[in-house]
N, C-alpha and C positions, 0 to 999 in steps of 0.2 A: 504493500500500500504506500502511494508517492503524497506529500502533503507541500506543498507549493504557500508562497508568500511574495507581498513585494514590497520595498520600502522609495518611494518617488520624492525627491527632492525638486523643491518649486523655485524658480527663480519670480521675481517680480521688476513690472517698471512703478515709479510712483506718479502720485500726482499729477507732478513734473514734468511727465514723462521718461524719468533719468532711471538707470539702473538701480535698484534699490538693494545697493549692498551694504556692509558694515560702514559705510563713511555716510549714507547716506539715511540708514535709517535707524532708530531706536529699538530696543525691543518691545515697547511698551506700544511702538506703533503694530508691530505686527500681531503683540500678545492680543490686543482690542479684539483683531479677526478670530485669533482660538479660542478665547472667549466666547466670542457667540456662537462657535459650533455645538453640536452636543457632542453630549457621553453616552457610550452606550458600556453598562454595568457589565453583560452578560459576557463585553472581550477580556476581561480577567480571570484568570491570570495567563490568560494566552500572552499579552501586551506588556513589556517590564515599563513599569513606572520611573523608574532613577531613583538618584539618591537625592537632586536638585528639584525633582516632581514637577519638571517641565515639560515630564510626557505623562500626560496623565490621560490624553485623548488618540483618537489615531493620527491626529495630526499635534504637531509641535515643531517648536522653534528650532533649527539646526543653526548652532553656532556655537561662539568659543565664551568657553565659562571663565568669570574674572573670578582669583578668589582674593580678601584681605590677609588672615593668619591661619586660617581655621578650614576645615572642609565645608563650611556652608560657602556657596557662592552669594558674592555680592553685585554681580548682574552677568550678564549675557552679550556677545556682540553677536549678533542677527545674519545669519547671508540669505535666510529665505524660508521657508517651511516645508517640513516633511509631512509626505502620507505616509503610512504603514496602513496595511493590512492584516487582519485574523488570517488563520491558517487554515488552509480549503483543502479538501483531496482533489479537488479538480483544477486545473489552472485557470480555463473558463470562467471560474468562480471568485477566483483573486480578480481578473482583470477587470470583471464586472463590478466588483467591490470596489478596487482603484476607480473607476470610472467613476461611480457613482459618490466618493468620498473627492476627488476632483471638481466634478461640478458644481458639489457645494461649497468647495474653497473658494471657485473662480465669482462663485456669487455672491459669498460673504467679501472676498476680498475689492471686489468694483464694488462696493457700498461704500468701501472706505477709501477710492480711488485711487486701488492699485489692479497691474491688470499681469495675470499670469502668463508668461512668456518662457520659453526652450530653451534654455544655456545650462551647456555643460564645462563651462568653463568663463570666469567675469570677460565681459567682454574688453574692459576697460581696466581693471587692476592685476597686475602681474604679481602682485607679491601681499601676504598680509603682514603687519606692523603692526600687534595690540598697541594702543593707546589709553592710557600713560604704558610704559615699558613695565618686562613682569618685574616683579618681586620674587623676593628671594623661594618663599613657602612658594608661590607656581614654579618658578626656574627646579626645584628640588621636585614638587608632584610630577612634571614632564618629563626629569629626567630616569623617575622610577617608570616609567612608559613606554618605551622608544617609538612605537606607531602615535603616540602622542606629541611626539617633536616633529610631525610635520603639522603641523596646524597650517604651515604658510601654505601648505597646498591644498588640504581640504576645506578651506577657508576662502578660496578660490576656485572651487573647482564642484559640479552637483553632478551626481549620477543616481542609478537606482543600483540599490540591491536586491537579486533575484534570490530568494529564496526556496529551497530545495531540501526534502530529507524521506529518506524512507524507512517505516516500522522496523524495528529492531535488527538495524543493519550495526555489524559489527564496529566497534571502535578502529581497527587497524584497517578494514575496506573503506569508510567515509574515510580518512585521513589519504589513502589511494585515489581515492574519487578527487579529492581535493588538491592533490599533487597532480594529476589528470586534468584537469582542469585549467591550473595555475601554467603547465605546459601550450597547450593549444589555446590559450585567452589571446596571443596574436592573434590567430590568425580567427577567428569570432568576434572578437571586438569591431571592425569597421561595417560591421553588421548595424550597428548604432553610431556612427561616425558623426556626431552635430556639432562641434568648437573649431569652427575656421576663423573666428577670432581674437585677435591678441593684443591688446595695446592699445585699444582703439581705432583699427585696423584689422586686413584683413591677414592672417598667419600664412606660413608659406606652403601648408598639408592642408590633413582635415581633419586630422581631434588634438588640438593643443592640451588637449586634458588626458589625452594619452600619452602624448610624449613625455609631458613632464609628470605626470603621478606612478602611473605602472611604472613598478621598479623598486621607487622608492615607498610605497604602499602596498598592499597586498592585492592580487589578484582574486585572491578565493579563500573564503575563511571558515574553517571546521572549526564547530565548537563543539567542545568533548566533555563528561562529567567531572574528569577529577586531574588534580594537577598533576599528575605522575605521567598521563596518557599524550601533555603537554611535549608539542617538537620545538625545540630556542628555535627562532631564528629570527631576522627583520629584514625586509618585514615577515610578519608574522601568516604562518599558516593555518596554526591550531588556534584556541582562545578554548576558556573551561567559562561553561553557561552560567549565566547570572541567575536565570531562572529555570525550572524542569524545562518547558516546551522548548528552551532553545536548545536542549542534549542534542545531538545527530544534525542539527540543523548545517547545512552547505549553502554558507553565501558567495556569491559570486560577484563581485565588485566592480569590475572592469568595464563595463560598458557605459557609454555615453546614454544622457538621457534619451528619450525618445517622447514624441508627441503625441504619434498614434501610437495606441496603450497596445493594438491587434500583434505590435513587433514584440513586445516582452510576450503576448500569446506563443509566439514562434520559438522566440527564446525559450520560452521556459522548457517547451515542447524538444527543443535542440539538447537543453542539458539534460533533460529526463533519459534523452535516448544516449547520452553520452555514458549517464548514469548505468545503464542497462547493456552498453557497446563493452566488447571483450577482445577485439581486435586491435584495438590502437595501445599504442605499447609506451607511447613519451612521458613521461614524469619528471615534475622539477619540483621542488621547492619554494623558491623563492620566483617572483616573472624576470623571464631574462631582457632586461631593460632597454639593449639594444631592437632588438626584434620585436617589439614593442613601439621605437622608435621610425623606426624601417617601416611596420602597419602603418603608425600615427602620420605620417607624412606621403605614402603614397598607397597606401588600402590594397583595395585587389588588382589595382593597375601592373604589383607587382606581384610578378609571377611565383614564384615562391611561395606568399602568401594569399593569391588566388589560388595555386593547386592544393595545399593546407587547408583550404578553407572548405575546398569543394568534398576533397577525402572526409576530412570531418563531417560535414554534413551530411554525407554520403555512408558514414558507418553510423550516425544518432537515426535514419531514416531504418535502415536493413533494422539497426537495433528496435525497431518501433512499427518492425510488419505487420504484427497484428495488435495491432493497438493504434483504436481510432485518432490518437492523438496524432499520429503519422501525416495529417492531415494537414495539421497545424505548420508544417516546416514549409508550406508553398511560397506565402512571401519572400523568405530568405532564398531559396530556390532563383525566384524572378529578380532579387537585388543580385544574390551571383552573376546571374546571366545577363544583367547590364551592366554589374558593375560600379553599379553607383547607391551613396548613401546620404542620406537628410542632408551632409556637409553640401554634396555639389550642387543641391537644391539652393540650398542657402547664397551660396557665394554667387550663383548666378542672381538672386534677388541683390543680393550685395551691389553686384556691377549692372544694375539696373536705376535701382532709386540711388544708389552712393550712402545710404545712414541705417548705421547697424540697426537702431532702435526703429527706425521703419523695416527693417527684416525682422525684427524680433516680435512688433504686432503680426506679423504676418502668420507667426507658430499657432499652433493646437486650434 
């Protein structure tokens, strides 16, 4: 039995019109929006709440926690808000879920005239700089972390994570699956390809949030029950669950947002069958950050990772014969066989009107 999840990070423009990222906006402007969403009781304890209880709903604030002395934080810097989703046996049922917890974001959030918009990467800021500079007690909590000391890039940069686990699959086969994964994330990643922006300009590929995060972040993250079943490394493969539901849970990190929610259908339906392939035999650890880079900058144009891309999909398919889900992998299918992904969508709107933030109205 497969149990599917998704967690969607929201970019926003303001008012303004301007990017509304930590320079430009408060948390308190965005907390107003999770506020007037509801709660629904019955997603507990599927949903970990934190220790800050800034996820108390499906949706919450993603950003960087300031603290004073102490482990309570004393605010939030903002890059946008996350969906998360309950845990569905069907994927069909996550994405339906996502949809339907999206739409009410994009409603709540034009009340308060911000309008949801497709970046997987700021279009405008290259780097994060807390403001005032940390303190000693965060300089000391980050440094017991190491995926915690890039903040400058996830603080810059939105994706989803797909989540994936199956009934009482072993601890050492998930930790495979996840090492499988973190292997072939080139060449699946420009399957979701949308940050051709960089600087306020257009970048020179088509996911700047691939070239500069994979590598230095993790591609794919198992979380196991207990600290012993723990693999060191950074970035990090394994992680030990905060809460029961998350035991066995495979997240998959690496892809670029996407607009239409039908592509994470496909996705999820790709990893499942990755999940279930016995064929493909690559396994790494850590993502190897050149080849990564090599994706992030020319996608399936190059050949290497057009034929990696197509094998993959081509054993997550065999892997998914009889399993209606097989169904689900066509879009990817038709992006292989052009070739192309949400970036060259974009950058053609880009070298049209010339202003990122008229591309960026243009998304969802």
């Amino acid at each position: 039995m497969f149990y599917f999840g998704i967690e969607h990070e929201v970019a926003f423009l303001n008012q303004e019109g301007k990017f509304a990222d930590f320079d430009h906006t408060k948390f308190a402007d965005f907390n107003q929006i999770v506020e007037k969403l509801p709660t629904y009781p019955s997603d507990y304890p599927q949903l970990r709440v934190g220790d800050a209880g800034i996820k108390k709903k499906r949706w919450y604030i993603e950003g960087f926690e300031r603290f004073a002395d102490s482990d309570q934080p004393i605010d939030c810097l903002a890059k946008g808000i996350e969906i998360r989703t309950t845990i569905h046996s069907s994927i069909q049922g996550a994405v339906n879920e996502l949809s339907e917890s999206f739409n009410l974001l994009r409603e709540v959030a034009a009340s308060y005239g911000y309008s949801a918009v497709l970046a997987s990467f700021n279009p405008y800021k290259t780097v994060f700089e807390p403001q005032p500079p940390l303190n000693e007690f965060e300089i000391k909590q980050l440094q017991a972390y190491p995926d915690e000391q890039t903040a400058n890039i996830y603080m810059v940069s939105y994706g989803p994570d797909l989540n994936i686990s199956v009934a009482d699959m072993a601890t050492e086969d998930l930790i495979d699956i996840g090492k499988k994964l973190t292997y072939y994330s080139p060449y699946i990643v420009p399957f979701t390809f949308s940050s051709p922006f960089y600087n306020g300009s257009l970048w020179e590929g088509l996911s700047v949030r691939t070239f500069i995060r994979t590598g230095k972040r993790s591609a794919t993250l198992v979380f196991v029950e207990k600290q012993e079943q723990l693999i060191h490394s950074v970035p990090s493969l394994t992680k030990v669950a905060r809460i029961p539901a998350e035991v066995g849970r495979i997240e998959f990190k690496a892809f670029d947002s996407c607009d239409d929610f039908n592509i994470y259908t496909a996705l999820l339906a790709l990893l499942k069958g990755l999940v279930l392939d016995k064929t493909l035999q690559g396994r790494a650890t850590i993502p190897d950050a050149s080849l990564h880079q090599i994706s992030a900058k020319e996608g399936f144009d190059h050949k290497d990772i057009f034929a990696n891309a197509h094998k993959v999909l081509q054993a997550s398919e065999i892997a998914l014969t009889n399993d209606p889900d097989v169904n689900l992998l066509t879009p990817l299918k038709l992006m292989l066989t052009k070739r192309r992904s949400k970036s060259h969508e974009l950058i053609e709107i880009f070298q049209r009107v010339g202003s990122i933030e008229e591309v960026l109205r243009q998304t969802y």
